[in-house]
KOLFIVEX-160472 format. One record per residue: y, x, z of N, C-alpha, C in turn; residue in one letter; residue number from 0. Coordinates in steps of 0.05 Angstrom, whole numbers. Atoms other than C-alpha are relative to their C-alpha. Last residue first. Layout:
N
Y/X/Z/Y/X/Z/Y/X/Z/a/NUM
...
//
This chain:
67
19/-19/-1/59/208/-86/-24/-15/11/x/66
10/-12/24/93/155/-122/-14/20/6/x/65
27/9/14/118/119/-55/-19/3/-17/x/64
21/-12/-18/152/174/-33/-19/-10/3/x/63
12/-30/5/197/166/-89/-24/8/19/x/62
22/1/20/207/94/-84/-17/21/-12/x/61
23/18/3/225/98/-17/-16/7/-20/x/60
10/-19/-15/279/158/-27/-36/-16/13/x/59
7/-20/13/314/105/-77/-30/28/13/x/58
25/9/16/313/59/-31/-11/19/-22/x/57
26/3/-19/340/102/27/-17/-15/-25/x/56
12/-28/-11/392/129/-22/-22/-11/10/x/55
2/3/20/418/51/-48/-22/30/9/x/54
26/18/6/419/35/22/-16/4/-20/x/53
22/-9/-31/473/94/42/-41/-20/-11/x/52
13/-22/1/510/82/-18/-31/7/18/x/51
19/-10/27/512/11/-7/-11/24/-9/x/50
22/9/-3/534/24/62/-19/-8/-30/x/49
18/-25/-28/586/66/44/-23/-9/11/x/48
11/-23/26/606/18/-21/1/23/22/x/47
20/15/3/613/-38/38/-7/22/-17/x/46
21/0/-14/664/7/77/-24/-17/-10/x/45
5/-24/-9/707/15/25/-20/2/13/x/44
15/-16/11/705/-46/-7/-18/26/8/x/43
23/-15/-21/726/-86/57/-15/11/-19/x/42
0/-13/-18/791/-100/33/-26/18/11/x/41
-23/-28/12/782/-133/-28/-1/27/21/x/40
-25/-10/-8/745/-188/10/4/24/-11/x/39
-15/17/-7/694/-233/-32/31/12/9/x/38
-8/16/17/674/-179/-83/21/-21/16/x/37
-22/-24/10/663/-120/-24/16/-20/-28/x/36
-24/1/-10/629/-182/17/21/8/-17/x/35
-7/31/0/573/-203/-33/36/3/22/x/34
-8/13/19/560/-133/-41/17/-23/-6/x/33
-19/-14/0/553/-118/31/14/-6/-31/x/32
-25/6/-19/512/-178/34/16/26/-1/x/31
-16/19/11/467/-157/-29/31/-11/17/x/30
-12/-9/32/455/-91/-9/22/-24/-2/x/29
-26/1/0/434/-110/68/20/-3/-31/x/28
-20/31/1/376/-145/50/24/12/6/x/27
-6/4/20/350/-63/41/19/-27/-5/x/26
-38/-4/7/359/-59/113/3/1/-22/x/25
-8/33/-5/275/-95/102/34/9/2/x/24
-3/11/29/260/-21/77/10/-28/7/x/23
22/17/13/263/15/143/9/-14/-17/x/22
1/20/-25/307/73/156/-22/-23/-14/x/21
-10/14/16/292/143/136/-5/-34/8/x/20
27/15/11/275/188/184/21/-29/-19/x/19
27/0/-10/314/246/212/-16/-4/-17/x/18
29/11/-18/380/226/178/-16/9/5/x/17
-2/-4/-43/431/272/159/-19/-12/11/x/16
17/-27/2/412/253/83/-1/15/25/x/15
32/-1/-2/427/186/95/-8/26/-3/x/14
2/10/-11/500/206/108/-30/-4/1/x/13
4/-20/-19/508/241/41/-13/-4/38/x/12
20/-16/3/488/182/13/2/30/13/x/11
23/15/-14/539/142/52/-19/4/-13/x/10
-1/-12/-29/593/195/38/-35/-15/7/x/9
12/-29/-15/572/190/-30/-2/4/24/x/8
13/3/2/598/108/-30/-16/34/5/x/7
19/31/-15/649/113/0/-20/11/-5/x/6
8/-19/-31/677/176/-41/-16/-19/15/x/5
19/-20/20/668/123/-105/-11/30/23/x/4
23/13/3/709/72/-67/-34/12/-9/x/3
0/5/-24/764/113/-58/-32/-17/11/x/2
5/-20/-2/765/138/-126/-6/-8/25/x/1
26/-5/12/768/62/-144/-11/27/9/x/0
//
């Protein structure tokens, strides 16, 4: 779980390195990383790093949409 929980930061830390923030359609990723980190056990880690990561850019969307 703690493992899973770094994951995920890293992959908001990670968006934050970015430039430019990526386009909103890699949002469809969520669910398929999701859909994996349930099916295989294994590939939590790396799916709750891209969730992080996704969850940031949308978040960072909706914000920049409000101005």
């Amino acid at each position: 779980m703690t493992s899973v929980a770094l994951a995920f930061a890293a992959g908001v830390c990670l968006l934050q390195a970015q430039a430019a923030l990526p386009a909103p359609l890699w949002g469809l990723a969520l669910p398929v990383c999701i859909g994996l980190a349930v099916w295989r056990p294994a590939l939590r880690v790396p799916a709750a790093l891209v969730v992080g990561f996704m969850w940031a850019a949308f978040a960072a969307h909706v914000r920049i949409a409000d101005r």
